[in-house]
N, C-alpha and C positions, 0 to 999 in steps of 0.2 A: 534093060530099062529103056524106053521108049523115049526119043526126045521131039517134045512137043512142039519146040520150034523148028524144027528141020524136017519134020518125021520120018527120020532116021533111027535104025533100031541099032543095038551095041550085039557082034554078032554072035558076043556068048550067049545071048539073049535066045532062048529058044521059041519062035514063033509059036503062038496060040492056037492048039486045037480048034476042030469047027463048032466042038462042044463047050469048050472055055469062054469061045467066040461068043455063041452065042447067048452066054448065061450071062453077060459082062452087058453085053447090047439088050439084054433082060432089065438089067440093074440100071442102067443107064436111064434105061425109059421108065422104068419105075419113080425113080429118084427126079426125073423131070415134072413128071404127073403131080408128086407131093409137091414141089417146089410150086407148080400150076395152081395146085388145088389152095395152097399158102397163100399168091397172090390174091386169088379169088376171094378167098374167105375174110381178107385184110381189105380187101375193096367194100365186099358185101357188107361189112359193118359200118365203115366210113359212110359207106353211101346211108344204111339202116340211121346210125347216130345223127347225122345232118339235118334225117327227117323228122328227129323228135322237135315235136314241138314244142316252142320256149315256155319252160317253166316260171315261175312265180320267183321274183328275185328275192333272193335270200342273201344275197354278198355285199347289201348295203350298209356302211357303215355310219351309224347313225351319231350327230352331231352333239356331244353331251356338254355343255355348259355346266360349269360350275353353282351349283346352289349360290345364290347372290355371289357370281363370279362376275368377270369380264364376260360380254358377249362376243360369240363367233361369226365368223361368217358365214352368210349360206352359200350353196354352190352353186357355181354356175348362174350366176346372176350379177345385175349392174351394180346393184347397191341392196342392202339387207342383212339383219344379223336377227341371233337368234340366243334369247338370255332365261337362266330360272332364275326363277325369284328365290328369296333368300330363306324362306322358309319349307320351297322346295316344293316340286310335280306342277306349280303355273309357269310356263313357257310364254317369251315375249318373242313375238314376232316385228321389227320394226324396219319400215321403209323398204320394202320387197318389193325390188322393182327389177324387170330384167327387157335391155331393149331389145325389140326384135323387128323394128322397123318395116310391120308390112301396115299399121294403120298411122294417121295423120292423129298425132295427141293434141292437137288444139282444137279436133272437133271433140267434147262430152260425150258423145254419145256412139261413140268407137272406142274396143279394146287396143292395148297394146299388145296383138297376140297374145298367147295364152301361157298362162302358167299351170303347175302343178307341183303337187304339193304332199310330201308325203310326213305322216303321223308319229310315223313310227320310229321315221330317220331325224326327226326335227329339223326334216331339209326340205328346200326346192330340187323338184326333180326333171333332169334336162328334157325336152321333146325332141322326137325325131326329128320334127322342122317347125318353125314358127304357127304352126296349124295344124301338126300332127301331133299326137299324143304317143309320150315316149312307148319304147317297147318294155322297162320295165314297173313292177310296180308304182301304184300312187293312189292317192285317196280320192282328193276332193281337184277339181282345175277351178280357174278363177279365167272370170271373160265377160263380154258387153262393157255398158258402161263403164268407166273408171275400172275396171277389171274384178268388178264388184258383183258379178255374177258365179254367182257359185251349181258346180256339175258334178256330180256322185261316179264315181268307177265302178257303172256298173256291169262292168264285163268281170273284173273279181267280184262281186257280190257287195262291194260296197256301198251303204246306202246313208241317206240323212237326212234326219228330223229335228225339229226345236220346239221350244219353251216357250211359252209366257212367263220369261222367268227373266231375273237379274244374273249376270255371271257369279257373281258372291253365292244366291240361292241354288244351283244350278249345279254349280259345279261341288258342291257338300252333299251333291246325292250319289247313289250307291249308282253304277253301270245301267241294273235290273228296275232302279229305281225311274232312273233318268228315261231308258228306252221306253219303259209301261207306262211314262207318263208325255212322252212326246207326240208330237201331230207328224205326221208324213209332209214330208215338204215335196215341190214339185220339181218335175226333173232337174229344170233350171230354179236357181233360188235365189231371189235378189232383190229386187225393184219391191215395195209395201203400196206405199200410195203417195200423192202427190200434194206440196203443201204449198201455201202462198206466204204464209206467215214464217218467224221466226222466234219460235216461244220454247219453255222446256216441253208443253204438250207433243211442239211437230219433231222432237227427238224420240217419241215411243213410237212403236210398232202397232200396239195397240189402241183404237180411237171407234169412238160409239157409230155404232152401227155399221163397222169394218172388218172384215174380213182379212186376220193377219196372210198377206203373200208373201213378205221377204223381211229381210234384214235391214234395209234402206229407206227413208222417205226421201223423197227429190224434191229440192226447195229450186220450186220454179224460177222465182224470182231472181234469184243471183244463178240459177244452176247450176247447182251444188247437190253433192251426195251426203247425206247427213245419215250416220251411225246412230240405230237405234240403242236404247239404252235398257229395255226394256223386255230383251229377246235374245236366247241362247241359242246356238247350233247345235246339234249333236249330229258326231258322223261315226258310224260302225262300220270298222274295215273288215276286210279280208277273213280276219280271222279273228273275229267279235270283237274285238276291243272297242269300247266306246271311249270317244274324245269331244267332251265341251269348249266350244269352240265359242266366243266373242270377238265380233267385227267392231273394229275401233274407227278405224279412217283408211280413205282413200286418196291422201292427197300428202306428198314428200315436207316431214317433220308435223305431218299433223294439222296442219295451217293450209288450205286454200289460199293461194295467190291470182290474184286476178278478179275483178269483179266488172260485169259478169263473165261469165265463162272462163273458172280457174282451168289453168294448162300443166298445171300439175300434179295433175293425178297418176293414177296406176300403181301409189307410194302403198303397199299394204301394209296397216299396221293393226294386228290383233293376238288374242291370246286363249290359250287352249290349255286342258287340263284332261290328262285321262285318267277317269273315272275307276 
């Protein structure tokens, strides 16, 4: 037997024919080759897997509230929980605020960076940076004013439309019901029209001879975002689900502070149902 550290042979050891020789230095190189080919083939797929590109996230664990439970928190955010009502499938969204410090909140008329928001999780979903939209799934992003602009995902096929409708009426309709009966809303969906007055009238969305644009009137005079009362969202994600969606307010517990020019916005509070 042959010792590998000295290489040194023991001399009962009978030296190796040229024919032993070389069947062994056969075997040798063979068994390298596969070993070669092993490496290869372990790189080739590392490199192959890496290139797949990122699938549609399915490992979200979505935030269930209890039927008239305690609310939870949502993720990844300053302040925000997320509750059902007690009779169960209306979700409350309240005071969804998350800082990201690239805009100045005491001007109105700037976001606080952007959120996003997923249906299905009953959560906020992080972004890659304060202006980038995360790499996994999400529905609908909020942005513009008070953060009261509302953005469809539509790189999953997510899209959304709304109602002339009350969220009570709205949201008692069937998915097929709701979608066949909604208007396409525009990419961005937000701003309505603009009011001077403060009456129950400048709380609709709806006003003669106007053309519903958003979910908001802006009461010039104090400037202020005022939730309409009169107009459902609907958003159909990824994979058809439709969700009736209701905007309540833009401003932390619901209350504007400040007149003019409340500083407390970006506060989202509203409420969705899927249908």
């Amino acid at each position: 037997m042959k010792n590998y550290q000295t290489g040194a042979a023991r001399q009962t050891s009978a030296l190796p024919t040229a024919g032993k020789l070389s069947k062994k230095i056969s075997m040798f190189s063979f068994m390298v080759a596969l070993a070669a080919l092993s490496v290869l083939s372990s790189c080739k797929k590392d490199t192959e897997d890496s290139a797949v590109p990122a699938l549609k996230s399915t490992s979200g664990i979505a935030l269930a509230p209890a039927a008239g439970g305690s609310a939870l928190p949502l993720s990844n955010v300053t302040t925000g929980t997320v509750s059902q009502s007690a009779s169960g499938n209306v979700y409350s969204v309240i005071n969804y605020y998350v800082t990201q410090s690239v805009y100045n909140p005491a001007n109105p008329h700037q976001a606080n960076g952007l959120y996003y928001f997923d249906f299905s999780l009953n959560d906020n979903v992080l972004g890659s940076s304060s202006t980038t939209p995360p790499d996994d799934d999400w529905d609908i992003s909020f942005s513009g004013t008070g953060n009261a602009d509302i953005k469809a995902n539509t790189s999953t096929g997510t899209s959304v439309k709304f109602l002339n409708e009350t969220f009570a009426v709205a949201s008692a309709r069937t998915s097929a019901s709701a979608w066949s009966a909604g208007t396409a809303a525009a990419a961005t969906f937000g701003h309505n029209r603009t009011v001077t007055t403060l009456n129950s009238a400048d709380y609709l969305a709806a006003a003669s001879g106007h053309t519903i644009k958003g979910w908001w009137n802006y009461y010039f005079t104090n400037h202020q975002v005022l939730a309409t009362t009169d107009l459902t969202i609907l958003v159909k994600d990824s994979t058809g689900d439709v969700y009736a969606v209701h905007m309540q307010n833009v401003y932390n517990n619901q209350t504007p502070a400040g007149i003019p020019f409340p500083s407390n916005f970006s506060y989202l509070t509203f409420e969705y149902k899927k249908l």
